[in-house]
VMD Tcl script that builds the backbone (N, CA, C; Angstrom):
set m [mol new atoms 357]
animate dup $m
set s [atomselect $m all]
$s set {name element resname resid chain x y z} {
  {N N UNK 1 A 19.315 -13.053 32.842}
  {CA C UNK 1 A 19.153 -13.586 31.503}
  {C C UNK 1 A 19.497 -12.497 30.493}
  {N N UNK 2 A 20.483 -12.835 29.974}
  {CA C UNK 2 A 20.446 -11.840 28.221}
  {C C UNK 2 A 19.716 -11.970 27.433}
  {N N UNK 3 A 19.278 -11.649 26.608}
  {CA C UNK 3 A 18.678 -11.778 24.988}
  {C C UNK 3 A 19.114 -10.464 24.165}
  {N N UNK 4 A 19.186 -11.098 22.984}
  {CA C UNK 4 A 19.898 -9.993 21.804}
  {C C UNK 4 A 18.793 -10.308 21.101}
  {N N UNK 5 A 18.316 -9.055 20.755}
  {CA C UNK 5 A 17.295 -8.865 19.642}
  {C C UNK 5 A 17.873 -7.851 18.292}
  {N N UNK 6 A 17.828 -8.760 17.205}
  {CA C UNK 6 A 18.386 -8.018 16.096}
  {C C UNK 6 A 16.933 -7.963 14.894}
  {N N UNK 7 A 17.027 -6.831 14.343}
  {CA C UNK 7 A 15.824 -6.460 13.339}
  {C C UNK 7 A 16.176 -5.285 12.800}
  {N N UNK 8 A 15.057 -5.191 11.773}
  {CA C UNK 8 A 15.246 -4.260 10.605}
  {C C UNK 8 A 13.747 -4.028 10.473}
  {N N UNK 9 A 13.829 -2.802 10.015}
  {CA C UNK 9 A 11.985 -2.726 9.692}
  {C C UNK 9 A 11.738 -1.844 8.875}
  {N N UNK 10 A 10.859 -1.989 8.163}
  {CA C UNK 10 A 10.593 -1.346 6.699}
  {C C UNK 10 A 8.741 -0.540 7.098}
  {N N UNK 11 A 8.411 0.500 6.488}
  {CA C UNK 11 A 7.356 0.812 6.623}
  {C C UNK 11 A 5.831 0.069 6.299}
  {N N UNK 12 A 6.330 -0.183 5.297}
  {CA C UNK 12 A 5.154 -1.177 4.896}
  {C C UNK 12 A 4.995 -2.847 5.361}
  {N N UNK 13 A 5.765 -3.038 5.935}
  {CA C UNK 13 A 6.219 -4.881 6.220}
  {C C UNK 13 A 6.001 -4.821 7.702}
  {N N UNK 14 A 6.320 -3.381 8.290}
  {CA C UNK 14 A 5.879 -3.491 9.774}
  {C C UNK 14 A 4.150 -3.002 9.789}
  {N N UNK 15 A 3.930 -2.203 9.140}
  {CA C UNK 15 A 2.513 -2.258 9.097}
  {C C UNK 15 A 1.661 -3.494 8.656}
  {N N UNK 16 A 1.905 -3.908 8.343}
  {CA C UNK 16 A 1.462 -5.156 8.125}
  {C C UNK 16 A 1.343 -6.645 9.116}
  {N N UNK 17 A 2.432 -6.472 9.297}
  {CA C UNK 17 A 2.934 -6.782 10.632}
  {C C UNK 17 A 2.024 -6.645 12.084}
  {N N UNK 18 A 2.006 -4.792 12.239}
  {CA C UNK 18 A 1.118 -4.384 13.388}
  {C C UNK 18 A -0.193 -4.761 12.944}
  {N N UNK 19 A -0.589 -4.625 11.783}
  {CA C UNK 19 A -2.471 -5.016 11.831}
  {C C UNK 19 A -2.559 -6.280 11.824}
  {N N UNK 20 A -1.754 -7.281 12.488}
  {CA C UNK 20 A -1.521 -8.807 12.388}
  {C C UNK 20 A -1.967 -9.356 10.944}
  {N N UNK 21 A -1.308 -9.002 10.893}
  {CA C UNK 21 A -1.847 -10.028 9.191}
  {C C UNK 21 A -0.883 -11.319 9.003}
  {N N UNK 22 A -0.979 -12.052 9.788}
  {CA C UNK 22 A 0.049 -13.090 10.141}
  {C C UNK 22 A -0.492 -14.284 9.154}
  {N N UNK 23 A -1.816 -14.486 8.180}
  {CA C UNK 23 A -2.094 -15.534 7.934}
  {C C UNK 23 A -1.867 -14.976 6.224}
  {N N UNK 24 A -1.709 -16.279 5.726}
  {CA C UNK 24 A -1.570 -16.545 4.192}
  {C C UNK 24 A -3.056 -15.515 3.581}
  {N N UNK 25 A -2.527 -14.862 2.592}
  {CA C UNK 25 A -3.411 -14.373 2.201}
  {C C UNK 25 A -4.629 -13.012 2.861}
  {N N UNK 26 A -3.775 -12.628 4.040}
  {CA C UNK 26 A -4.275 -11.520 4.562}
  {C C UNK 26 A -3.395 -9.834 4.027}
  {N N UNK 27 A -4.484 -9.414 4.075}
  {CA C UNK 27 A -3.918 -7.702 3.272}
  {C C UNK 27 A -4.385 -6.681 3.764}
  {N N UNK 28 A -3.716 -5.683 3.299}
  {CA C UNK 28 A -3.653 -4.117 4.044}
  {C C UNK 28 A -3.395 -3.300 2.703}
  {N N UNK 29 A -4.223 -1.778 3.055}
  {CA C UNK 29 A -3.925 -0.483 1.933}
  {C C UNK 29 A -3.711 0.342 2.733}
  {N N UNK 30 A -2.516 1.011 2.320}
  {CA C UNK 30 A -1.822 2.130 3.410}
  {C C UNK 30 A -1.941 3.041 2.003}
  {N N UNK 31 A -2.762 4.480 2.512}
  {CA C UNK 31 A -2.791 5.595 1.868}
  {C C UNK 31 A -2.505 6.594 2.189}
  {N N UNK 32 A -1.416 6.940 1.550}
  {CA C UNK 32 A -0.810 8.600 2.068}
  {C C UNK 32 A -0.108 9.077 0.771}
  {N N UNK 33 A 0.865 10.075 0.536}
  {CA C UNK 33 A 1.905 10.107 -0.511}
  {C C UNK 33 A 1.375 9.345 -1.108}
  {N N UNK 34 A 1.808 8.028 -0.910}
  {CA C UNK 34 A 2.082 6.784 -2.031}
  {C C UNK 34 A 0.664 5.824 -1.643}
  {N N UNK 35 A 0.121 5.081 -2.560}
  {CA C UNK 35 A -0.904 4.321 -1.857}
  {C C UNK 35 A 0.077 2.667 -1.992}
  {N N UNK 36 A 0.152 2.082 -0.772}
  {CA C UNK 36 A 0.804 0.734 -1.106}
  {C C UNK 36 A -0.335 -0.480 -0.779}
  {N N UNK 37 A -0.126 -1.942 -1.541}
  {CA C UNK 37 A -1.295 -3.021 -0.949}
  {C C UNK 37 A -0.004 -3.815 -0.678}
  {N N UNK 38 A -0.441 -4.392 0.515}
  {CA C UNK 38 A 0.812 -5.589 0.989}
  {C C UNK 38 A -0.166 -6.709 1.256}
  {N N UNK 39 A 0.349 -7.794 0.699}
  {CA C UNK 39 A -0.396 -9.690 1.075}
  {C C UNK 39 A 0.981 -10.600 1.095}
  {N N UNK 40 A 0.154 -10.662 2.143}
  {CA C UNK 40 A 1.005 -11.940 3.340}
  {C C UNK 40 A 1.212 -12.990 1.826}
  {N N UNK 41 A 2.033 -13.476 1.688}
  {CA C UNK 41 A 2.363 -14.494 0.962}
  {C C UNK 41 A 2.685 -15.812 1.314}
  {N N UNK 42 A 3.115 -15.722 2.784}
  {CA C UNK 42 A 3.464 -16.895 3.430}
  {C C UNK 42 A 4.990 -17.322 3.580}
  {N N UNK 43 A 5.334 -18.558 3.458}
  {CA C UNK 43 A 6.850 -18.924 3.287}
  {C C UNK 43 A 7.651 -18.847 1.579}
  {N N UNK 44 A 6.385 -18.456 0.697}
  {CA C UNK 44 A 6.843 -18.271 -0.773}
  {C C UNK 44 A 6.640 -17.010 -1.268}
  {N N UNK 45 A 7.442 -16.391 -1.966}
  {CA C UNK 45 A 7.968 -15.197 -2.606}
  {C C UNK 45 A 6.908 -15.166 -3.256}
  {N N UNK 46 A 6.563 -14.137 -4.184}
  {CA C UNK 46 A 5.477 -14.245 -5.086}
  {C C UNK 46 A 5.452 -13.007 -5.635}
  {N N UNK 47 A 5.478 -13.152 -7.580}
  {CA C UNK 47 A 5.791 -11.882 -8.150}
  {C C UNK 47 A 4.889 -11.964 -8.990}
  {N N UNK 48 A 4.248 -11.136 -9.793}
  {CA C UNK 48 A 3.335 -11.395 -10.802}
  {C C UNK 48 A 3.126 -10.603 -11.886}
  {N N UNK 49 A 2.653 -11.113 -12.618}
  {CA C UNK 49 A 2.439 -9.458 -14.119}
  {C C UNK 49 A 1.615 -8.279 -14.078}
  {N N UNK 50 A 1.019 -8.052 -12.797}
  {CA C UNK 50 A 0.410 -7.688 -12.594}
  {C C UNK 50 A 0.762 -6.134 -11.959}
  {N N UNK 51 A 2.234 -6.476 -11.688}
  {CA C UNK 51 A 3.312 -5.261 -10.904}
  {C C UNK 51 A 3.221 -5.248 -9.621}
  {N N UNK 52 A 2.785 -6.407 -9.103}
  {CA C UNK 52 A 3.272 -7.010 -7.619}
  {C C UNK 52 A 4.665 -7.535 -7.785}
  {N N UNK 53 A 5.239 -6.698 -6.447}
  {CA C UNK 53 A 7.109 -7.762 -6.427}
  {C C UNK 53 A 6.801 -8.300 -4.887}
  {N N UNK 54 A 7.971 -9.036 -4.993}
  {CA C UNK 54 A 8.045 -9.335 -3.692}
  {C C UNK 54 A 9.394 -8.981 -2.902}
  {N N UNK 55 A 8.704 -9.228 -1.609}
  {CA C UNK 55 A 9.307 -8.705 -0.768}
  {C C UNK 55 A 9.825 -9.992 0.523}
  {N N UNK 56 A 10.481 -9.572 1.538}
  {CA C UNK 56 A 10.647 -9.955 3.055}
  {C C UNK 56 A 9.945 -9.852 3.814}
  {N N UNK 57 A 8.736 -10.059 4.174}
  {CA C UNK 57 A 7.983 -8.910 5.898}
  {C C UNK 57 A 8.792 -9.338 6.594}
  {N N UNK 58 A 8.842 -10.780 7.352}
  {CA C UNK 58 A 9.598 -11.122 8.413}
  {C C UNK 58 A 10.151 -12.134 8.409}
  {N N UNK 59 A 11.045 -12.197 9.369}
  {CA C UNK 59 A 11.589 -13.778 10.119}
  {C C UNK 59 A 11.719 -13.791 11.393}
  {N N UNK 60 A 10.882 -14.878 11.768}
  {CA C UNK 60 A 10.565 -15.331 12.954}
  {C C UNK 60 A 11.460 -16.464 13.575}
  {N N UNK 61 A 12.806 -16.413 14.088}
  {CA C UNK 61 A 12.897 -17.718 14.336}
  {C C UNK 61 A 13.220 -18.209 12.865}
  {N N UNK 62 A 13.230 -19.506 12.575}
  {CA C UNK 62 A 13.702 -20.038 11.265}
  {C C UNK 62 A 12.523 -20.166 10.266}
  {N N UNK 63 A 11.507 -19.374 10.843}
  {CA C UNK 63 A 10.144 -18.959 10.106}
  {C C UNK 63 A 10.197 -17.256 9.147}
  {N N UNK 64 A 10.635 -17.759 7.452}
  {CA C UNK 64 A 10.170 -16.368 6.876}
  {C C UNK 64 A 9.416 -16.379 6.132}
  {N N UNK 65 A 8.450 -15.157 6.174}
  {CA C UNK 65 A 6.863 -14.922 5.795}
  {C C UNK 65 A 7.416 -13.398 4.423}
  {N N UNK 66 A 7.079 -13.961 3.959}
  {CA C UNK 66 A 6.783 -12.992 2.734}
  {C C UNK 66 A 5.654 -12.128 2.047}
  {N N UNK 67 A 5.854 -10.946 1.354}
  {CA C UNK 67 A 5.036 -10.265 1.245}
  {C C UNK 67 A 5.196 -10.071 -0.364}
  {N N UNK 68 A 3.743 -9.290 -1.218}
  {CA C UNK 68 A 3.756 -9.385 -2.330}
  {C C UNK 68 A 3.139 -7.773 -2.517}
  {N N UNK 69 A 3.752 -7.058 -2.549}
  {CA C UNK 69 A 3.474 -5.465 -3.003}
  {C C UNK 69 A 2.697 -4.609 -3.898}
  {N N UNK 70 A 2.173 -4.050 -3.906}
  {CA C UNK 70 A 1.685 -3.220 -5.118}
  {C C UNK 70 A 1.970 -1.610 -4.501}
  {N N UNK 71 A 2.253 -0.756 -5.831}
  {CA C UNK 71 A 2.294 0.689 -5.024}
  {C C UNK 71 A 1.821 1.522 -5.898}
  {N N UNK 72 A 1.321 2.730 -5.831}
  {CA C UNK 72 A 1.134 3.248 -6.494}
  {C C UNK 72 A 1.456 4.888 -6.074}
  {N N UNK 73 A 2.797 5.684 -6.661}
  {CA C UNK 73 A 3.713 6.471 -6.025}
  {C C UNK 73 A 2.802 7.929 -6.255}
  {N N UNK 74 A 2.012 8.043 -6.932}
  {CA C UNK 74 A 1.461 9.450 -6.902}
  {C C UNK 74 A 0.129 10.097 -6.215}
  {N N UNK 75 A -0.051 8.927 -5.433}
  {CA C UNK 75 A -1.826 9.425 -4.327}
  {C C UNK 75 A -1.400 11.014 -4.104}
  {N N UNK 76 A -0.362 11.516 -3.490}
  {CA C UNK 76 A -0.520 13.173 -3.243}
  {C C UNK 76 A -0.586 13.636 -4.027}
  {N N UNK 77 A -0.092 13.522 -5.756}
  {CA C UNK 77 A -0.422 14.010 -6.917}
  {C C UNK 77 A -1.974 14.413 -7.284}
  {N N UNK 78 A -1.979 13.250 -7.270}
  {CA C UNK 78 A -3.803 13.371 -7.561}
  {C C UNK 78 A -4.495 14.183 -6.582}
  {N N UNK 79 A -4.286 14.448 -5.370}
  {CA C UNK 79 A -4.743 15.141 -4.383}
  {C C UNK 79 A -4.404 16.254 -4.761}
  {N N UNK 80 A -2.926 17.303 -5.017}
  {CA C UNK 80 A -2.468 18.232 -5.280}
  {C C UNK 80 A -3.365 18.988 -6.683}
  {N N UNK 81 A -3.981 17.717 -7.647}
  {CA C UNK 81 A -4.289 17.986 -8.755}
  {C C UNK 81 A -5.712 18.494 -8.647}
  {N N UNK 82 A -6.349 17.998 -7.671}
  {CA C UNK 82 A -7.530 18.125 -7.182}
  {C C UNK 82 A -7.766 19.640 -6.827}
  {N N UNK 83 A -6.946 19.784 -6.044}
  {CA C UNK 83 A -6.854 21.385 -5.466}
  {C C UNK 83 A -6.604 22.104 -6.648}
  {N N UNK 84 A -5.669 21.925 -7.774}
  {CA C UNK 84 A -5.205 23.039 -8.627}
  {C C UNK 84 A -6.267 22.902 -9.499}
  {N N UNK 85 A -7.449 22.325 -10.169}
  {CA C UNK 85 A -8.535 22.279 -11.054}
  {C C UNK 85 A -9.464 22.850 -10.277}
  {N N UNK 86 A -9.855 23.079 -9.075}
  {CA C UNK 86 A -10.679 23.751 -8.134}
  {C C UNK 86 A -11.806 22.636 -7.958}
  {N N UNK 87 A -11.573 21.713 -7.541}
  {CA C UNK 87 A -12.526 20.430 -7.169}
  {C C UNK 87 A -12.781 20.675 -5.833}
  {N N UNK 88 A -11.776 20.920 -5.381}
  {CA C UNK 88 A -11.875 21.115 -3.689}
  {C C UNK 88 A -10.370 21.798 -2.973}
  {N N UNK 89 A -10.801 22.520 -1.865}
  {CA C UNK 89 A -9.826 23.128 -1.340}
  {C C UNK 89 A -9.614 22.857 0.080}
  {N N UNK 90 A -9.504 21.916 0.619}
  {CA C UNK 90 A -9.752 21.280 1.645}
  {C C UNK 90 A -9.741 19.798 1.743}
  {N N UNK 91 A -8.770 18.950 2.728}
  {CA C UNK 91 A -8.902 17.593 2.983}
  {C C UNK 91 A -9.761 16.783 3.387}
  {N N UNK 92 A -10.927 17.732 4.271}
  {CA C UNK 92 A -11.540 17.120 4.563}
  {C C UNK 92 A -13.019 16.850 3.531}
  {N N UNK 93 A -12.982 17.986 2.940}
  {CA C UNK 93 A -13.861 17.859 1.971}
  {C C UNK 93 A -12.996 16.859 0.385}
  {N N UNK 94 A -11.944 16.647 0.656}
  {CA C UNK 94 A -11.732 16.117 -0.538}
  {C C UNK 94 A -12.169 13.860 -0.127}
  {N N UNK 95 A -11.845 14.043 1.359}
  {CA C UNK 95 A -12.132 12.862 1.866}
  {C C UNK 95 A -14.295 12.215 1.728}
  {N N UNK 96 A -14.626 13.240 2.269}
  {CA C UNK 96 A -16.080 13.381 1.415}
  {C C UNK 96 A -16.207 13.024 0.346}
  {N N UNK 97 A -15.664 14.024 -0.471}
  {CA C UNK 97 A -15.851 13.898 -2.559}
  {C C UNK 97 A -15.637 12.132 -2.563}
  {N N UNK 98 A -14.669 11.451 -2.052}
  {CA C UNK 98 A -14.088 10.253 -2.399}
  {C C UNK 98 A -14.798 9.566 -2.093}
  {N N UNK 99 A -15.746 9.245 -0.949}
  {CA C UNK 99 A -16.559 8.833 -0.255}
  {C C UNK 99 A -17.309 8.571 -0.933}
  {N N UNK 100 A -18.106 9.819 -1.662}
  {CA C UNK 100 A -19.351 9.577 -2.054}
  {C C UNK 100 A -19.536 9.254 -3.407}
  {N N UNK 101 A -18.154 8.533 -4.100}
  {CA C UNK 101 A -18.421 7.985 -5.474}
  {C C UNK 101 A -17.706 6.629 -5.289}
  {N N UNK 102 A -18.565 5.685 -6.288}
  {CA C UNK 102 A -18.610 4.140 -6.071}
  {C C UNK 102 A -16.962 4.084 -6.241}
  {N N UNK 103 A -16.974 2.582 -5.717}
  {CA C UNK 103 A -15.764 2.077 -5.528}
  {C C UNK 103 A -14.895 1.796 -6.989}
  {N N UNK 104 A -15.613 1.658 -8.165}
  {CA C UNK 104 A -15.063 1.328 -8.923}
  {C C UNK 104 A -14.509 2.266 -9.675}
  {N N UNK 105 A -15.166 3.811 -10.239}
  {CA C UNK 105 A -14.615 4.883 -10.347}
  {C C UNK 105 A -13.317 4.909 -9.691}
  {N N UNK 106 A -13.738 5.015 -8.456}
  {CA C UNK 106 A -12.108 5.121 -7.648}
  {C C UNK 106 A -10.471 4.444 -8.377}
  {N N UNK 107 A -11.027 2.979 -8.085}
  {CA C UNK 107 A -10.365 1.761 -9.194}
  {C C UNK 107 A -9.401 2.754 -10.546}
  {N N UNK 108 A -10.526 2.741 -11.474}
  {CA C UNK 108 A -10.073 3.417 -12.984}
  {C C UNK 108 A -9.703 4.822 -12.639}
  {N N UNK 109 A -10.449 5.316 -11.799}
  {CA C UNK 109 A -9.272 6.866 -11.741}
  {C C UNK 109 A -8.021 6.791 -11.194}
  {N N UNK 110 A -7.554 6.025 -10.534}
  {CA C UNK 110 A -6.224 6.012 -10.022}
  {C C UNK 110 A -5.555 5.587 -11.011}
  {N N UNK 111 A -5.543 4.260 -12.178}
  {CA C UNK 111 A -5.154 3.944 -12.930}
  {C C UNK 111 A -4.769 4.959 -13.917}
  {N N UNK 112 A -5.982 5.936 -14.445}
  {CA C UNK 112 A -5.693 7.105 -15.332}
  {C C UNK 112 A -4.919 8.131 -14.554}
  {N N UNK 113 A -4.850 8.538 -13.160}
  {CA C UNK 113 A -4.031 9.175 -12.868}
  {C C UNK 113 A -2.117 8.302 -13.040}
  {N N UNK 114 A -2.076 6.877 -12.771}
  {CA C UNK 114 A -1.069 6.776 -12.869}
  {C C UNK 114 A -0.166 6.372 -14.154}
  {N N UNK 115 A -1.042 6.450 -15.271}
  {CA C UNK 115 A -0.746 6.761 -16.624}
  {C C UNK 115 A -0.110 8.460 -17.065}
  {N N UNK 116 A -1.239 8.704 -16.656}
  {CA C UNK 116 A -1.147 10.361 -16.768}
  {C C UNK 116 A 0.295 10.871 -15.880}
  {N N UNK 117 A 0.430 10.321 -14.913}
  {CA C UNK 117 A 1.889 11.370 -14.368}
  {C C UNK 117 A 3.153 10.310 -14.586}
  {N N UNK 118 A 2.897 9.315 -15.068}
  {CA C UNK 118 A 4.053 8.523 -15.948}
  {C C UNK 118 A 4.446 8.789 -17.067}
  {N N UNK 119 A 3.799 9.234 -17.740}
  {CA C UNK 119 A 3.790 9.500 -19.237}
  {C C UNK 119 A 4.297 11.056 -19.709}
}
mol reanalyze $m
mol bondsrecalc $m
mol representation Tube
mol addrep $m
């Protein structure tokens, strides 16, 4: 038996992918460099004002599932920035610091960081 398998794969669309997020409305936050959110969108594209685009994840067969993005390109910034103000000198202690302040801080500081290195 032959089979030809043809594909393409993108970092964020296969991660998404691997943590099965196969159903409408399932999501993932990949944090490194860049922090990205990917949601399954389903068989419809979906863009919003919000600075979600969309994307491809897959095609299955005559089945394509779409994804709806958010990114935010400077997470190592803010980390780098961390170290140069003397907050912390160390990853693992900077993973701590993050830890131990509420979720919503988190929220609005990323926002002011991604004002701040846009501007």
């Amino acid at each position: 038996m032959n089979s030809l398998f043809l594909f393409q794969v993108a970092d964020q669309q296969s991660a998404l992918f691997g943590h099965c997020c196969f159903e409408v409305g399932d999501v993932k936050c990949t944090m490194g460099t860049g922090t990205f959110v990917d949601l399954n969108t389903g068989n419809t594209p979906h863009a919003s004002v919000a600075g979600l685009y969309p994307l491809i994840g897959w095609k299955i067969g005559d089945e394509m599932t779409f994804v709806a993005e958010g990114q935010a390109a400077d997470t190592g910034s803010v980390v780098d920035w961390i170290y140069s103000v003397g907050i912390s000198d160390d990853v693992r202690k900077t993973a701590e610091l993050a830890k131990s302040v509420p979720g919503r801080f988190y929220r609005y500081s990323m926002k002011y960081f991604n004002l701040y290195f846009d501007t």
